[in-house]
C-alpha positions in Angstrom: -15.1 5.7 -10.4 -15.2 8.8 -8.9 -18.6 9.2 -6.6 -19.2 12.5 -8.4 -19.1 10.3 -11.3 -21.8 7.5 -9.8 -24.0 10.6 -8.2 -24.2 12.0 -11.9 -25.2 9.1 -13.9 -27.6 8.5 -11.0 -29.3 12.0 -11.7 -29.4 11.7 -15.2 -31.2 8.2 -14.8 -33.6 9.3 -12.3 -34.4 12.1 -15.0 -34.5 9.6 -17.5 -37.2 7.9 -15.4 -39.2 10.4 -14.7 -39.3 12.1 -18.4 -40.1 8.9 -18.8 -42.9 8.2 -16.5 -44.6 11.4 -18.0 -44.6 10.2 -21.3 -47.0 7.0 -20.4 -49.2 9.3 -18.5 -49.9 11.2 -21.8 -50.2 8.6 -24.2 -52.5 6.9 -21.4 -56.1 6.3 -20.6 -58.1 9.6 -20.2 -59.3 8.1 -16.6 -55.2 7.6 -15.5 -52.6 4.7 -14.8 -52.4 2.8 -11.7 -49.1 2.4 -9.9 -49.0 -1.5 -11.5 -49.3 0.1 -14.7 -47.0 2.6 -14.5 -43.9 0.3 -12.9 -45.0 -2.2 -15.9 -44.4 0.6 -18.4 -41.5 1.7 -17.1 -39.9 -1.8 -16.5 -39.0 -0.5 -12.7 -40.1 -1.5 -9.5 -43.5 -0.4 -7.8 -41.2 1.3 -5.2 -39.3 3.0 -7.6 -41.8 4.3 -9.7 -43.7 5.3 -6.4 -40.9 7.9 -5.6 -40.7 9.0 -9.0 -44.7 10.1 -9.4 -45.1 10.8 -5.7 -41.8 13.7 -6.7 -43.9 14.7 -9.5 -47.2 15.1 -8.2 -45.6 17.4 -5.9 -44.3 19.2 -8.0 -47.9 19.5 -10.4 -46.4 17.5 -13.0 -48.9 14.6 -12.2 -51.6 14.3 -10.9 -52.5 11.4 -7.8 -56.8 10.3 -8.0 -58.3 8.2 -5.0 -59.4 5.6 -5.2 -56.1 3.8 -6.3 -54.3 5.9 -6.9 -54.7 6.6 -10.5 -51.9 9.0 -12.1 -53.1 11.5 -14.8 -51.3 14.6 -16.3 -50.7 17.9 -13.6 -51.8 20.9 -13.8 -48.5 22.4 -14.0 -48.1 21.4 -17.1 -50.6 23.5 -18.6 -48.8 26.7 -17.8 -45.3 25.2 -19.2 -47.5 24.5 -22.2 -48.6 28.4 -22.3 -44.7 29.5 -22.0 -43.0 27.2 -24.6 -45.3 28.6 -26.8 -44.8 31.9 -26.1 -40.9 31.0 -26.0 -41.3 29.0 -29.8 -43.7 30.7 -32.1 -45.3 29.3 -34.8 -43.8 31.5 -37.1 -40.4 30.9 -35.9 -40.7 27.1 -35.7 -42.2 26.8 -39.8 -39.5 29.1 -40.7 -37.1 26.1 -41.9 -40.0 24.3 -43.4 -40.9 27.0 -45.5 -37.4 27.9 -46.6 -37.1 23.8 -47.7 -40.5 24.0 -49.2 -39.9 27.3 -51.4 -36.5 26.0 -52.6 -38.3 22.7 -53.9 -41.0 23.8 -55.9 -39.4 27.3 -56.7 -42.8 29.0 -55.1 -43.7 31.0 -52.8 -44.3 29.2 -49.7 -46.7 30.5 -46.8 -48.0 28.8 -43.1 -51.6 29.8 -41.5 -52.8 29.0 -38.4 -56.4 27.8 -37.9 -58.7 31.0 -36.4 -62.1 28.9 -36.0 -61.7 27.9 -39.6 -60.4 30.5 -41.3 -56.6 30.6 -42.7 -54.8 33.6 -41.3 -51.5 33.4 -42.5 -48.8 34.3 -40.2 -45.2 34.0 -42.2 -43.9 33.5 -45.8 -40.3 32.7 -47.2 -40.8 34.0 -51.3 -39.7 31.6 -54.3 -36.6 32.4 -56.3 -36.6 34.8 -59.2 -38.3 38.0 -59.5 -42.4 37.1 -59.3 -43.2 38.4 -55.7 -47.0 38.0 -54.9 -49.2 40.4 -52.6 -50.0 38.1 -49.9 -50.6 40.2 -46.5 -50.2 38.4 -43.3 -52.1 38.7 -40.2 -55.6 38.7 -41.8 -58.2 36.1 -42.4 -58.9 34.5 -45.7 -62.0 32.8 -47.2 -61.7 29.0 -46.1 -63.9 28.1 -49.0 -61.5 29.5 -51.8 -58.0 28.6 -50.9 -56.1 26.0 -50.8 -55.5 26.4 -47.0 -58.5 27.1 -45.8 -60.4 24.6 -47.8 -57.5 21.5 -46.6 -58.3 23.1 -43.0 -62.2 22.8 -43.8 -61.3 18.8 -44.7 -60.2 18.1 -41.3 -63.4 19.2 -39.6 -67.1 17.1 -39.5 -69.3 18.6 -42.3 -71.7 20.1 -39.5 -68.9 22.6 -38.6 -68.3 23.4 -42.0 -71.7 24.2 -43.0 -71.5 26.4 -39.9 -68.4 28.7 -40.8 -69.9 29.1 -44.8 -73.2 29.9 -43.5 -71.6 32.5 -41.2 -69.5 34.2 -43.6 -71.1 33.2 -46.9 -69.7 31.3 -50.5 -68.8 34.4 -52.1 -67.4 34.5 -55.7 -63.4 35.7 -55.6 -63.6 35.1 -59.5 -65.5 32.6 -61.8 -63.6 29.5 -60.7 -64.6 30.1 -57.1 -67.1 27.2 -56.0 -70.3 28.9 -54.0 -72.6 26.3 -53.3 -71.8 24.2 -50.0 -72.8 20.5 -51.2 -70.3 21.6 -54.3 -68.0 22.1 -52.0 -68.3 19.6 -49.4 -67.7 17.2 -52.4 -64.9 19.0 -52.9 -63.6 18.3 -49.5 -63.9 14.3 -49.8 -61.4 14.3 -52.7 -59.0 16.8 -50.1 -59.4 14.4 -47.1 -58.7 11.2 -50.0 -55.5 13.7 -51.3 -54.4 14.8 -48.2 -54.2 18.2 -49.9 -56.2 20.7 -51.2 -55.5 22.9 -54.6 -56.7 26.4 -55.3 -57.1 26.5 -59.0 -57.6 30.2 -60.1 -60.4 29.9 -57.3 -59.0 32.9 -55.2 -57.4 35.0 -57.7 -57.1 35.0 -61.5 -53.9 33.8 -62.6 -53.0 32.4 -59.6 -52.6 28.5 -58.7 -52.2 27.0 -54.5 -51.3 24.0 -52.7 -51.6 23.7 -49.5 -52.2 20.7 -46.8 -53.3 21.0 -43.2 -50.9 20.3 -39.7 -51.9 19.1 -36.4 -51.1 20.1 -32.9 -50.5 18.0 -29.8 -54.1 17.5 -29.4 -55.1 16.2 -32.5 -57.0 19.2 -33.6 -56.2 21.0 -36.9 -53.8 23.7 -36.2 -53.3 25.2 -39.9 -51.8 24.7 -43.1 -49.1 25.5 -45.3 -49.3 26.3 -48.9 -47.6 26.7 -51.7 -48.3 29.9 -54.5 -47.5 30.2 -57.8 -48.5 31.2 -61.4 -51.3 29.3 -63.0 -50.2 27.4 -65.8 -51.0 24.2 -67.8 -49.5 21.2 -65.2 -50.5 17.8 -65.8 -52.2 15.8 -62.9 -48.9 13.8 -62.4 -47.2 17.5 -61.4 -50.3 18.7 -59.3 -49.9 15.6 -57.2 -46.2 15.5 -57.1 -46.9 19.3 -55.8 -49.2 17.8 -53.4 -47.0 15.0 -51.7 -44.2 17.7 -51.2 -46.2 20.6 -49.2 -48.2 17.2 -47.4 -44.5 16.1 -46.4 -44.0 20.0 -45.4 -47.1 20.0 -42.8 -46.0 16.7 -41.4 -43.3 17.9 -40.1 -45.1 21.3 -38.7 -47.1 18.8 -37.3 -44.0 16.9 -35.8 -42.7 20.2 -34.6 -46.0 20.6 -32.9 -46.3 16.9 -31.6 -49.0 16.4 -33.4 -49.9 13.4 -36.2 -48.8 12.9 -39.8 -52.0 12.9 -42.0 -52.0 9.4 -42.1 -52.3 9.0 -38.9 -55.1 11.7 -38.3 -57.2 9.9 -41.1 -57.2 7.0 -39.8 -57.9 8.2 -36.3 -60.5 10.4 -37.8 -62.2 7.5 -39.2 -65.4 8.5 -40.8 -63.7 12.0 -42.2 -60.4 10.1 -43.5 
């Protein structure tokens, strides 16, 4: 073999390694991993995995504690986190989702991010056929009557919701609209039981929304997509069936985000799941 050849597949395992190595970091203890843990988790020797994090403490990647040492996440990866989100918007990365979702349920298919628990919805791919509805982007909307705001309202412990309805107030977008909070923090146990919220002519007469929440790296809600369409008669069996396809849809915003499926939020969320 050619030693170009052996010097390549050398790089590409060292790489390998240390992508590697940063991975069990993350998914470690808060406090860090000690060298014996990390050559354990790795399935290399302490030698080996010396040079690796001692390279990438260097370089900010990891971080080295005393006593020990203990290895935690560097700082440098904070700013790589602020460019690839600059570099991938949200907007951009839903895009396909939305697309998927819209041709599914022949509706009009929307993603908001999370601004302190309020939807703001930032990008929207329209159903088929010739009903197009008004919905402006870039502005927030009341978490208590949509769908999106009320399955981003689930996700939060009831202190912080009382917080953002007493700050903004339960105000009635049309006779369906609920505007008392204990109505609608019982409202919020069947979401978080769902894994999706519905917006039944509670927004806007005529009008019927789906919409289930998405999680970002850190486990926090990030936003939700939705779904919008024209209120008619569907049975439960169809509402829910709506339901598991946009929860599917924020799953994988969530995967795009490296974030959790809802099932696996719930259950970390314990007393809110």
């Amino acid at each position: 073999m050619h030693e170009d050849d052996v010097a390549d597949r050398y790089t590409v395992r060292s790489v390998a390694r240390a992508m590697a190595l940063i991975e069990l970091v993350a998914t470690g203890p808060q406090a860090g991993l000690s060298l014996s843990e990390l050559a354990r988790g790795l399935g290399a020797s302490k030698s080996t995995t010396l040079a690796l994090a001692r390279t990438l403490a260097k370089a900010g990647m990891l971080r080295d504690s005393k006593p020990g040492p203990r290895y935690s996440l560097g700082t440098a990866l904070i700013r790589l986190g602020d460019i690839t989100r600059s570099q991938l918007p949200l907007g951009d990365i839903c895009r396909p989702v939305l697309r998927q979702l819209a041709d599914l349920t022949k509706m009009t298919s929307r993603v908001a991010i999370c601004d302190e628990g309020y939807p703001v919805f930032i990008e929207r791919v329209d159903g088929p056929g010739s009903v197009r509805f008004y919905t402006p982007l870039g502005q927030r909307e009341e978490p208590h009557a949509s769908a999106a705001g009320k399955a981003m309202l689930a996700t939060m412990p009831e202190e912080r919701v009382r917080a953002i309805c007493a700050e903004h107030g339960l105000w009635a977008r049309t006779s369906n609209t609920i505007t008392d909070i204990d109505s609608l923090l019982a409202s919020l146990v069947n979401v978080r039981a769902n894994g999706f919220a519905v917006d039944d002519e509670e927004d806007a007469d005529g009008i019927f929304c789906v919409g289930a929440a998405f999680f970002g790296h850190d486990g926090s809600c990030a936003g939700a997509v939705s779904v919008t369409g024209i209120k008619s008669d569907l049975p439960v069996w169809r509402v829910n069936e709506l339901g598991r396809t946009v929860r599917s849809a924020a799953d994988q915003v969530s995967s795009e985000l490296g974030g959790d499926r809802y099932s696996s939020w719930s259950l970390a969320a314990g007393a809110l799941a």
